[in-house]
N, C-alpha and C positions, 0 to 999 in steps of 0.2 A: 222368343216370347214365352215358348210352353217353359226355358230353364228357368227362366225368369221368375214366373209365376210360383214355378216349384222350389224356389229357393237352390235350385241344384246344376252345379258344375258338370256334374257326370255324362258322359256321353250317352248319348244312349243307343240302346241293342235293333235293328231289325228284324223282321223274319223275313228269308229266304222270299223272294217275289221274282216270279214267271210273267214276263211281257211279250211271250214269243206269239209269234203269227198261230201256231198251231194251239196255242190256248184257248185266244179267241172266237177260231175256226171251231173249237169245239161246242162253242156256245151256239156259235148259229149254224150248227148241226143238226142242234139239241132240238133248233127252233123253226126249221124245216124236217127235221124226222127222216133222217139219211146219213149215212155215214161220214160221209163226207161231202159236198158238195164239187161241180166240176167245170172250173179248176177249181182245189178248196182256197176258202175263204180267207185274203189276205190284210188283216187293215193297214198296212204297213204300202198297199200296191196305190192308193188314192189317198185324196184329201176327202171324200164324203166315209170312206171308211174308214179312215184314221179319227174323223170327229165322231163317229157312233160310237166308236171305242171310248175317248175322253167324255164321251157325254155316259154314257154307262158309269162308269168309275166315279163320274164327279155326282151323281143321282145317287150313290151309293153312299158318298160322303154325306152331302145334303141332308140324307133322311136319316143317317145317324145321327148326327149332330140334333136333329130336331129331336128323335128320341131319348138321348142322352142327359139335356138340358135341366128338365126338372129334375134329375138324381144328382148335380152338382154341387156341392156346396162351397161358401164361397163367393164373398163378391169378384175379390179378381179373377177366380176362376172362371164365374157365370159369363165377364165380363171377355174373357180371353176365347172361352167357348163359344162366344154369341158372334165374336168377329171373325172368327175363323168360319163358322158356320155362314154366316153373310156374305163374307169374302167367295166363298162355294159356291152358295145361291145365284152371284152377280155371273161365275163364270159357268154356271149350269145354264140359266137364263141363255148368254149371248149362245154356245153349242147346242141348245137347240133351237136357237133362232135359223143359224147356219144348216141345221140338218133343213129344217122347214120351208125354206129359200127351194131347196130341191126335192121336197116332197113328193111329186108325181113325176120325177124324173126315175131311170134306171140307175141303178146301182152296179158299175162296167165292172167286170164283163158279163153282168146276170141280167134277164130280162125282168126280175121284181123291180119295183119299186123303193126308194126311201119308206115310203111310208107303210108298205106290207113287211119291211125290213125289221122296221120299227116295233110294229106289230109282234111280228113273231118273236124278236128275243124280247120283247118286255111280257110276251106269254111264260116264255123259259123262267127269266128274272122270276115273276112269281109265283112258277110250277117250286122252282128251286127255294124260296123266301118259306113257301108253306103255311102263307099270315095272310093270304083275301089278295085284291087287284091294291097293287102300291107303285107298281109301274106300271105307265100309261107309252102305248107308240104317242106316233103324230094325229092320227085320225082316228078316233074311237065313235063307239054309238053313245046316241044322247045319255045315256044311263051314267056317260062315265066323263062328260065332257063338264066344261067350267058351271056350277048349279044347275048340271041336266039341260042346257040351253043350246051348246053348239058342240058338234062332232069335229072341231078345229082343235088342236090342244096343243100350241108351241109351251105352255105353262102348264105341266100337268098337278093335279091336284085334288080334294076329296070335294063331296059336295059343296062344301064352302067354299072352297076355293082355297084352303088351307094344304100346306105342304104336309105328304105322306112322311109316317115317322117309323124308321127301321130298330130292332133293337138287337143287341151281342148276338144271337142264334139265329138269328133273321142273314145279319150281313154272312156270316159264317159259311152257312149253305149256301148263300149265292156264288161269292168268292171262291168257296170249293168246288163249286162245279157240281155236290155231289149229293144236295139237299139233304147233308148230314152234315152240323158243326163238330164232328168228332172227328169226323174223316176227310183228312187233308187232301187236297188236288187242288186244278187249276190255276188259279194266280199264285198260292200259299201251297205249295206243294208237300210243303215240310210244317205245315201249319203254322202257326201263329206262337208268340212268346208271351209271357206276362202273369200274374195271379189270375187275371178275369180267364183267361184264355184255360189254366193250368186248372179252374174250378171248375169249368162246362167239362171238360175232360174227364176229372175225379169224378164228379156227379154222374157222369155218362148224359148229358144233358142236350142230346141231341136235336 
């Protein structure tokens, strides 16, 4: 659909992408404050830790896409952006439907919680972002639940109830691990390709 839209045959290029057990372990290291956790942290070992993983990454997509949107131009483009984005939403929505099913359960072989799980790497998430509260766990205080009304949050969201919007420098730092878009790590080890990517770079635009 994206060649489609771009008139274009070309293949296209990726960057190098880390999905290993130890990348994610390092996140929710970050998000308990220990070097390592023990045994460290596997999401590859469960089905509730393999869905935190996919629900992290798909929230990530979601709030770029939202970001993005007004800077498209473009009817097919808007058009192709807006379904991809939706297509996200539907599958952010059911992962954390799934986490939220097990919310006050433990997370084997750890005595926390889903939802103190939750907590702490969406504390990480926007230590790392460096843009305010954009991820939300399961259970937060009223301040931050659907219009200040309930600390339930399987749809997290801003007062309105409107989807948080991520932008280039925002995801960057998350993705790297390293709350620097200059400085590659974690998922993107070898960082990222592309003019947008090649300008924060030149800029120093961290």
């Amino acid at each position: 659909a994206i060649k489609q839209v771009l008139r274009s045959n070309l293949p296209f290029q990726g960057p190098q992408l880390d999905l290993s057990a130890q990348v994610f372990a390092g996140f929710v290291n970050l998000g308990f404050n220990v070097s390592t956790l023990s045994p460290p942290f596997n999401i590859y070992a469960n089905t509730p830790s393999f869905v935190l993983a996919a629900e992290a990454i798909s929230a990530f997509i979601v709030q770029y896409y939202a970001g993005i949107i007004p800077s498209i131009v473009g009817d097919e483009q808007r058009q192709l952006v807006a379904g991809i984005g939706l297509n996200e939403a539907a599958a952010f929505g059911v992962l954390r439907t799934i986490l939220n099913d097990g919310v006050n359960s433990t997370v084997p072989p750890y005595t926390f919680t889903m939802a103190e799980l939750t907590n702490r790497t969406s504390e990480v998430v926007n230590r790392l972002g460096g843009c305010g509260v954009k991820d939300e766990g399961l259970i937060v205080p009223f301040q931050l639940g659907a219009e200040n009304r309930t600390t339930s949050n399987v749809v997290p969201g801003d007062v309105n109830s409107l989807a948080h919007a991520r932008f280039e420098r925002e995801i960057l730092r998350i993705v790297f691990g390293t709350g620097n878009a200059t400085m590659p790590g974690g998922l993107f080890p070898d960082g990222f390709i592309g003019a947008l990517y090649q300008l924060i770079l030149n800029l120093k635009l961290s």
